[in-house]
N, C-alpha and C positions, 0 to 999 in steps of 0.2 A: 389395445394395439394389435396383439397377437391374431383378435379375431375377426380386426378387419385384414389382417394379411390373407387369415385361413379363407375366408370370405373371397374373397380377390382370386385364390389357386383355384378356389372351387368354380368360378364363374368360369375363370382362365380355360379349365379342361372341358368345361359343356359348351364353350364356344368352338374350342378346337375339335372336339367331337363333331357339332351341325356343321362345321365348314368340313369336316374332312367327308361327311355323310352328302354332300351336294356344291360343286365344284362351280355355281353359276358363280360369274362377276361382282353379281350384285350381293351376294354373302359374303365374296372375297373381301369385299372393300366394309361393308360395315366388318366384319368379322376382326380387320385391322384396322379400324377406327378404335372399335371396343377396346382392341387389345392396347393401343396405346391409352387411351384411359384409363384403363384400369393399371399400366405401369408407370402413370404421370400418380397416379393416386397412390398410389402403392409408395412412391421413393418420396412424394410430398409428406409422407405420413411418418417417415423414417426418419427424413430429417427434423419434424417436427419433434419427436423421441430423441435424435440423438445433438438437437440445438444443449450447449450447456447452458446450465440455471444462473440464476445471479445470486444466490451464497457469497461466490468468488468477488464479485463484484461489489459487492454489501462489506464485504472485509478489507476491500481494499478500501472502501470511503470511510468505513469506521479508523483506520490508522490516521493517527493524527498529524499533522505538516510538523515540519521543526520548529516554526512560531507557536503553534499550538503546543508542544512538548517542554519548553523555556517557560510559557507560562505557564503551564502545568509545576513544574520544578520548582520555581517563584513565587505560586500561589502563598503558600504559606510566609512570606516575608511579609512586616509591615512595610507601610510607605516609606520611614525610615532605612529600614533597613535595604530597603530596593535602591533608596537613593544611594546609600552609602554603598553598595556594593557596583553602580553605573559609577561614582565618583572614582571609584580602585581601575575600575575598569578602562577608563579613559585616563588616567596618567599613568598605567603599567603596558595600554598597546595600543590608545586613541578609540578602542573600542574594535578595534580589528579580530576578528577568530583566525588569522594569519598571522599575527605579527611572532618573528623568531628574534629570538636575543641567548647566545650562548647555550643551555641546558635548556632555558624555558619557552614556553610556546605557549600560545593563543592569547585569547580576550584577557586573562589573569595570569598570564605570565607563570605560570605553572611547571615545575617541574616536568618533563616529555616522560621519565619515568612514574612520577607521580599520575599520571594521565594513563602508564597502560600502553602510552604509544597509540590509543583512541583519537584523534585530534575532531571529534566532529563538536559540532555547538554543544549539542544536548549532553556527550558526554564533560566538556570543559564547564558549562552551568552545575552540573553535580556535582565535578568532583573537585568546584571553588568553595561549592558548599561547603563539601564533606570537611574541606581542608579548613575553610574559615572558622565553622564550628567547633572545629576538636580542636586550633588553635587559639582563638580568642574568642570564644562564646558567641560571636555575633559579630554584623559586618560593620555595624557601628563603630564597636572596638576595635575592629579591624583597622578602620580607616582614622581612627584616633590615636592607634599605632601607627599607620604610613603617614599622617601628617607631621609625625616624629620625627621619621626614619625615615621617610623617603621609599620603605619598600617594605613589605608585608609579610 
């Protein structure tokens, strides 16, 4: 790039030289033809150097949507266990990542502390995990505890 600028200044000063050395019309007007050619080429070259790359835009498709992140979190459940975690899920908020009730909030009625005060899906899918796991091994048991108790 640099050495078609340098390329371009050097044409640039031996045109203004033969024009300034012979004053006819007829050099004036090519002389300023050239020179807007050579500065349409010159700022077309620049912008082509200073267009940004798509790194940026490669990083932005590799982040995954929030359906794509739920299933990622989920992967490792079985069929079971997915069921029984959708059955907690819709009798603690119809299945809503909005529903409030006193302390608790979203999809699994979670404590809002327990959450961090995070309320987004991905976070309330983890950390129904986190919480199901360290409580009852599994959301099986989980929900073999709320079919008890009414609440988990």
């Amino acid at each position: 790039m640099l050495t078609k600028l340098k390329h371009c200044w050097v044409m640039l000063g031996t045109l203004i030289i033969e024009i300034g050395a012979d004053y006819s019309m007829s050099k004036l007007k090519t002389g300023f033809i050239a020179l807007l050619a050579i500065f349409s080429f010159t700022f077309s070259s620049v912008s082509e150097v200073m267009t940004p790359t798509q790194p940026e835009q490669t990083a932005q498709a590799a982040k995954l949507s929030t359906a794509q992140q739920i299933a990622k979190i989920n992967s490792s459940l079985s069929k079971k266990e997915k069921s029984a975690k959708h059955y907690i899920a819709m009798r603690e908020s119809g299945g809503g990542y909005t529903a409030k009730n006193g302390s608790c909030y979203g999809r699994y009625q979670l404590l809002r502390s327990y959450l961090h005060y995070n309320y987004s899906k991905v976070n309330q899918e983890k950390t129904a995990n986190k919480y199901v796991k360290a409580r009852y091994g599994s959301w099986v048991k989980a929900k073999k505890f709320w079919l008890s108790h009414h609440w988990y």
